[in-house]
N, C-alpha and C positions, 0 to 999 in steps of 0.2 A: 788517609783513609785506612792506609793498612796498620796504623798505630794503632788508632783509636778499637781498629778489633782485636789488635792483641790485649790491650789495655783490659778491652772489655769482658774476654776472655776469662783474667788473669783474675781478675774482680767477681765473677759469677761461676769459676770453674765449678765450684762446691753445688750449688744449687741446680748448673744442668745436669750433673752427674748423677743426683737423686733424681733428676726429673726422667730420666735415660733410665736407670734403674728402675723406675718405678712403670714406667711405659713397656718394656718386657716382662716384668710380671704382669702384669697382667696381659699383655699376648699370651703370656702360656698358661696363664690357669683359663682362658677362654679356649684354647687349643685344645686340653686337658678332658675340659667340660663337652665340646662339640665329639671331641672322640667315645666319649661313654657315654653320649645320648643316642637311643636308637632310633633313626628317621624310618620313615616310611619308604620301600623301594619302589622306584616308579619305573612302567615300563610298558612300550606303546604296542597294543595288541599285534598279531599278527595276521595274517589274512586264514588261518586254520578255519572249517566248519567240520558239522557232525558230519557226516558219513555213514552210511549205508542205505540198505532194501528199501526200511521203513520209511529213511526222509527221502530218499527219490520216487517214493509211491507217494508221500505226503506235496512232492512237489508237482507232480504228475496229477497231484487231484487240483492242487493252484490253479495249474494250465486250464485246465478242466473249468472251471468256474469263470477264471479269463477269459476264454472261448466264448462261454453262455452269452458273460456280460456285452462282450464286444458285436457278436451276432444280433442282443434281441434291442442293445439300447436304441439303433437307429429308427424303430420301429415303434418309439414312447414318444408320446407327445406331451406337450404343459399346455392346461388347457385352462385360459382365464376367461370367464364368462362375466358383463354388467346384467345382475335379475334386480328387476323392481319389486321389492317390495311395499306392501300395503300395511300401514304403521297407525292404528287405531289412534282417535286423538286423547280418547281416557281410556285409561284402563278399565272404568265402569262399563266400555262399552264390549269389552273380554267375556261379560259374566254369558254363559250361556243359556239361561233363563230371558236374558236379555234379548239377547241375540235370536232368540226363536220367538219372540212376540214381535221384535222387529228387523229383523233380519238385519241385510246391509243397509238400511236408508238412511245412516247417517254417514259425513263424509270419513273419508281415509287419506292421509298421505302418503304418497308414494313415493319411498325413496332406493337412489339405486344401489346396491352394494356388489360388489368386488367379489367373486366365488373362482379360488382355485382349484385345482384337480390336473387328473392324469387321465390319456388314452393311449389306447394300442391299432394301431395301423393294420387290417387286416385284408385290404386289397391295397394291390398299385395304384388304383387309379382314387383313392383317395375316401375309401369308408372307415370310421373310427367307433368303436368301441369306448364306451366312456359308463360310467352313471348316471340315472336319471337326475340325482342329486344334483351333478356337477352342473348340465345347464337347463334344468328347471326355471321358466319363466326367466329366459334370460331376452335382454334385448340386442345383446352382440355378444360373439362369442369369437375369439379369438388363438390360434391353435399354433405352439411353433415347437418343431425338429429339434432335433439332436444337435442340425446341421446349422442353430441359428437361426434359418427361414422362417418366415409367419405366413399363416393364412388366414383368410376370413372363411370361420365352419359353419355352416346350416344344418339346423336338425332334420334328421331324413324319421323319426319317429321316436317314440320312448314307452316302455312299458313300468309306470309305476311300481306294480305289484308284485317284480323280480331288482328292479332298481337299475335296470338296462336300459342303455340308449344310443342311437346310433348317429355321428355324426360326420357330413361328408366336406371336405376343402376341393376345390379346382386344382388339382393338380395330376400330373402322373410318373409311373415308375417310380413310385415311392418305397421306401424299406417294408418288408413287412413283417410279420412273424406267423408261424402256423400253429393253430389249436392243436392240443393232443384230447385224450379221450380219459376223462376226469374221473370216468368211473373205476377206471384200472389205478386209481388214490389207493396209498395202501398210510396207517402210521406209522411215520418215522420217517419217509420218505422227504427225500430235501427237496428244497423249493426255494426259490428266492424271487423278492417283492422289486418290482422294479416301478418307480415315480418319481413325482414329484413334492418331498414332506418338507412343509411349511416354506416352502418358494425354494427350498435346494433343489433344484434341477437334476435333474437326471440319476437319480441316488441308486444304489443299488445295495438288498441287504439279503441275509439268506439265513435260512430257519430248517425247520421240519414239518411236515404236516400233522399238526397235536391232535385231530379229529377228523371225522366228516361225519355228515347227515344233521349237523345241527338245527336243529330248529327250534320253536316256542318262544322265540326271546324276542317277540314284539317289534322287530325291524321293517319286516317288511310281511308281505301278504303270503306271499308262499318264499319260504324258507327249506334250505339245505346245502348250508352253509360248510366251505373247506376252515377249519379253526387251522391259524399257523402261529408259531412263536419268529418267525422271521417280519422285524418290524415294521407297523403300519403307524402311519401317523396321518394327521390332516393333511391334506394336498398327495398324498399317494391314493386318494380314492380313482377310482377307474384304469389303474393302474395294473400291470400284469406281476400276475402269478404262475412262474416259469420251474418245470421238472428241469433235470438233469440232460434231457434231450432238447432244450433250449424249444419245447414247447409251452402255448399259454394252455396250463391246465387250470387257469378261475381269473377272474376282475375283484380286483381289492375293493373291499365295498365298508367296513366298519371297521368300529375298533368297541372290545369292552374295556371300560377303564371304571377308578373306581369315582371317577370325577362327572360320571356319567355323559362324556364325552361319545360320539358316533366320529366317523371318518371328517363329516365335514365339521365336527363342533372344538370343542376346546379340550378334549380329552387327548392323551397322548399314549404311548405306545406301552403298555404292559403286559406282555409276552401273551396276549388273546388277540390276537387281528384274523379276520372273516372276508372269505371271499366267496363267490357268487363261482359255481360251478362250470368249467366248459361247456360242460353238454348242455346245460342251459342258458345258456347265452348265445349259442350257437342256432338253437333252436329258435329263440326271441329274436336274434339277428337274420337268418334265415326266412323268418315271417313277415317282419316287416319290410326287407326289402324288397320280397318277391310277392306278396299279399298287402301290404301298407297296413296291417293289423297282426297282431298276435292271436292264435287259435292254441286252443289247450283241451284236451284231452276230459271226456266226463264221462264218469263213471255212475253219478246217482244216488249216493250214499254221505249218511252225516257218521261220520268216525267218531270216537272218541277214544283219549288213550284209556290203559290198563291200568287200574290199581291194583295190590296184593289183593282184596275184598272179590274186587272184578274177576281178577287171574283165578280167584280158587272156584265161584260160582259158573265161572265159562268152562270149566275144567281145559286151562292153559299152562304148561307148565311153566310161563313164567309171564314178566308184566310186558313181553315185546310185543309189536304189532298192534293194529286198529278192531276195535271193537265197534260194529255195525248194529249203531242207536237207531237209524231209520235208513230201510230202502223207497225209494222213490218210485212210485206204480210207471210202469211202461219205460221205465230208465235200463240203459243195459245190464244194469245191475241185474235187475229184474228179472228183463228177458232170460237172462244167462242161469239162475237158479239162486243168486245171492240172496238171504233171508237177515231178517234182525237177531240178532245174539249172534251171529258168524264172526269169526275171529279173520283178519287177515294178516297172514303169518309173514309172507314172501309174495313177490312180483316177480314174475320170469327168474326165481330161484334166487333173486336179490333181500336178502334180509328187511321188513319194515320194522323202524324202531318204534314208528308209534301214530297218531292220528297226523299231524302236521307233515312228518315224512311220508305218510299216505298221498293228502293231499298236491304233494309238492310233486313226487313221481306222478301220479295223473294227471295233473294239468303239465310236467314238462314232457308228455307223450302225443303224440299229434295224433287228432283224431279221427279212427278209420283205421286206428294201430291194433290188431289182434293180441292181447298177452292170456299168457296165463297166471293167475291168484293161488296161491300155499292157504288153503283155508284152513281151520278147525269149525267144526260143528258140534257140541256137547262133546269135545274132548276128542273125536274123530277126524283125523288131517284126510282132506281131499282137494284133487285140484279141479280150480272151474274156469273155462276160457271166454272168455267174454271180449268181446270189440267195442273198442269204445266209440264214441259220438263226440258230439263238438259241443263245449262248453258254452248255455245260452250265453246272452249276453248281460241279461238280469243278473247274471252270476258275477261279473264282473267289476271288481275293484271292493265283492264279499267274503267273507272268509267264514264258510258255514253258514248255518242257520242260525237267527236268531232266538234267542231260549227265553222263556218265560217261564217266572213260578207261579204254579197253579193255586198253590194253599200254604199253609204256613204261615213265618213271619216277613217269610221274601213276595207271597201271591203279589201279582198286581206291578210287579218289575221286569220290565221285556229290555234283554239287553241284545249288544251286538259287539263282533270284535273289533279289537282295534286296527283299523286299517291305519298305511299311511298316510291318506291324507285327513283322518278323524285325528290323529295323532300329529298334526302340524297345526287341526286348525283349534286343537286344545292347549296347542305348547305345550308338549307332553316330552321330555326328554326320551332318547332311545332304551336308555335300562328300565323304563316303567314301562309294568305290564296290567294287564287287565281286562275287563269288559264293560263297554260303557253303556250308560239305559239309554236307550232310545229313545221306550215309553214308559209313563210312570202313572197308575191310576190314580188320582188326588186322594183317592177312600183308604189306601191302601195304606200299612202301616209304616211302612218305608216312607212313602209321602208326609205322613202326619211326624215321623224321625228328624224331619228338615232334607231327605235327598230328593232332586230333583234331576230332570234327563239332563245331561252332558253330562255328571257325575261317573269316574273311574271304578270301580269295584274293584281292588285289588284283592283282596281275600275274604272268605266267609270262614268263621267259625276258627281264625287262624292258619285257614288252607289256600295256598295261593290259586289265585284265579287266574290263568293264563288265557282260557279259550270261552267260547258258548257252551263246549260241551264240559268242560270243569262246572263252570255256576251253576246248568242244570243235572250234575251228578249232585255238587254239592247241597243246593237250595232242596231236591229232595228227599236227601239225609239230614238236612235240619229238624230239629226237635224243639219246642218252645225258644226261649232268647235267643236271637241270631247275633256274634257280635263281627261286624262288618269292617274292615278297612277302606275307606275311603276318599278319592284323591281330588280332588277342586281345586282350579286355578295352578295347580302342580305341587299344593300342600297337603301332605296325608294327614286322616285322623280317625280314630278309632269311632265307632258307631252302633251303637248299642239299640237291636229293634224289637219289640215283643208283638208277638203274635195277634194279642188282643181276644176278647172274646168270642170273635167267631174266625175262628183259626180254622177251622175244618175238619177239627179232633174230635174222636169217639165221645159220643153221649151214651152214658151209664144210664141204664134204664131196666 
């Protein structure tokens, strides 16, 4: 054996010797090469952070926000309700021409559908704060904790025309949270949403407050609305909106999107989410528990807002506050010395922005309440104290009076605003606004145009129509061709109406 490797050796010495040779070069031109390539140095962090004043205050406000969350979530509820809906069998049977010759007599299906949402727990012993949205026409409703638990909720009442509603479970010493006072809202002030969006449980986000006093935007009946950019989405409705003192200063009640989406629809979160005020919800829940109804506050007067045209003929120095179209004989308006053309400026020294934030402060004031009104009279500020009365009951689930054009090419069209539920039962998405006719004279020229009552009014003459008292400022100031926006079935279209020959215009003689 040891031959045969000398042998073999002795016969190959030449060729391993190249093979050997040739195997260390290139070891060292790889050696060579690896040494004048530059890698990358790698090296595993240390445990160092920033340091100072600034991030121990930036962590301090952390804590801060910690605290909130951990205080108010026990006191959020996920609130899934079954509501029956009524589901036409044709759609022929939607047209509202229809429907007013023959009402409901033909059948409907009723099917049930699934409605999530949020509440806040505001007694131990088991009353909730929610939306009227959330369990409208539900036939169960179903409410569970922070903690896991479920219960079965009953409605202790609802007020449409604020979007409040009060729901009670069998239970006690529950978590709860306490109201702060809504009106001390300033902007910029932070705030954060606390729900349930799109079935995430218990979410918590946090914003600023981008407004308050909103109103006009066709939601709800009386409107004065907190605007926040801290995110609302579907299923955070009824959901709190918590200050800095881990009070609930509003109930998350929509969202504006540009998908024309509301709280409960298919619209999602674009830094415009709306909630429904403290003080008035506190007021709404305070009524119906202790009264089984809601009372609101009346004053007796049809507002309307300000235009630049209005502001300069009222001599006001600018477009704020409610201008007083009609006082009402024997209303406390009345009694108290309020006149038509009066300007109202302020309520108990509180700024009104316009006919809607009127309305909203007077019915969210219980009646028997003494304030005092910031007037102007032909350009002269004075103040008038007036007590108010209780809101008939005729007046309830209206929004103003209804406006009629006398002459022109609108005579003969009597509209009304849009409430909530005119606005569910047209399928009227939440961003459409307008005024819809009630009544429509057949003679009239609007009638012989093709519109009939259910039909939306969105604007005359290219001016949006928000209220009763927009259409009859606008219908007014119309002069020969009126051209109309108009919304059926939820598709708009332009509508062009001439006066006709007996318009009601000067005869030359």
């Amino acid at each position: 054996m040891r031959a045969n490797t000398r042998q073999f050796l002795r016969e190959n010495l030449l060729g391993l010797s190249l093979t050997l040779i040739g195997v260390a070069c290139l070891v060292l031109t790889a050696s060579m090469y690896m040494a004048n390539r530059a890698f990358p140095q790698f090296a595993f962090a240390n445990n160092s952070k920033l340091e100072g004043a600034d991030i121990e205050a930036l962590e301090q406000q952390n804590k801060g926000y910690e605290r909130i969350a951990q205080a108010v979530t026990p006191a959020i509820v996920n609130i899934q309700s079954t509501q029956v809906m009524k589901v036409q069998q044709s759609p022929f049977f939607t047209d509202p021409f229809f429907r007013q010759l023959f009402g409901d007599m033909f059948p409907q299906s009723r099917v049930p559908k699934r409605a999530l949402g949020s509440g806040v727990i505001v007694s131990p012993d088991g009353y909730i704060i929610t939306n009227n949205h959330v369990i409208k026409n539900a036939s169960d409703i179903q409410v569970m904790l922070s903690d896991k638990r479920s219960f079965k909720g009953k409605v202790v009442g609802a007020d449409p025309q604020t979007d409040v509603a009060i729901v009670k479970v069998d239970a006690k010493d529950l978590p709860t949270v306490p109201f702060g006072d809504s009106s001390h809202l300033r902007v910029g002030d932070v705030v954060m949403a606390f729900g349930n969006p799109f079935g995430l449980n218990f979410t918590v986000t946090r914003g600023i407050v981008s407004a308050t006093g909103r109103s006009g935007l066709g939601i709800e009946t009386y409107e004065d609305f907190i605007q926040t950019d801290a995110a609302i989405n579907p299923g955070n409705s009824g959901g709190a909106l918590v200050n800095v003192r881990g009070q609930v200063i509003g109930i998350n009640t929509a969202i504006l999107s540009t998908s024309g989406g509301g709280a409960g629809g298919e619209g999602g979160s674009n830094g415009i989410g709306l909630a429904i005020p403290a003080n008035v919800v506190k007021h709404v829940m305070d009524d119906i528990i202790n009264k089984g109804k809601v009372t609101r506050g009346y004053l007796g007067v049809a507002p309307q807002g300000l235009t630049t045209e209005l502001a300069r003929q009222f001599k006001s120095p600018d477009t704020s506050g409610a201008l007083l179209g009609q006082v009402e004989p024997d209303s406390p308006a009345d009694k108290a010395g309020l006149k038509q053309g009066d300007v109202i400026r302020k309520i108990n020294g509180q700024t009104i922005e316009g006919a809607d934030n009127l309305r909203s402060m007077i019915a969210g004031t219980n009646p028997g309440t003494a304030i005092t009104l910031g007037v102007l009279r032909d350009g002269k500020p004075m103040d008038v104290k007036v007590t108010l009365g209780e809101q008939p009951a005729s007046m309830a689930g209206a929004s103003g009076h209804p406006g009629k054009a006398s002459e022109g090419a609108l005579r003969g069209i009597t509209v009304q605003n849009l409430t909530p539920d005119v606005r569910e039962q047209l399928g009227l998405q939440p961003n459409i606004r307008g005024v819809v006719i009630s009544e429509l004279d057949p003679s009239s020229p609007a009638a012989q145009a093709g519109l009939q009552p259910g039909d939306l009014i969105e604007s005359v003459n290219r001016h949006a129509v928000n209220t009763v008292a927009d259409f009859d400022r606008l219908a007014a100031g119309a002069k020969g061709e009126v051209l109309l926006r108009v919304n059926r079935g939820g598709i708009s279209q332009f509508v062009g109406i001439s006066p006709g020959s007996d318009s009601g215009g000067d005869d030359n003689q």
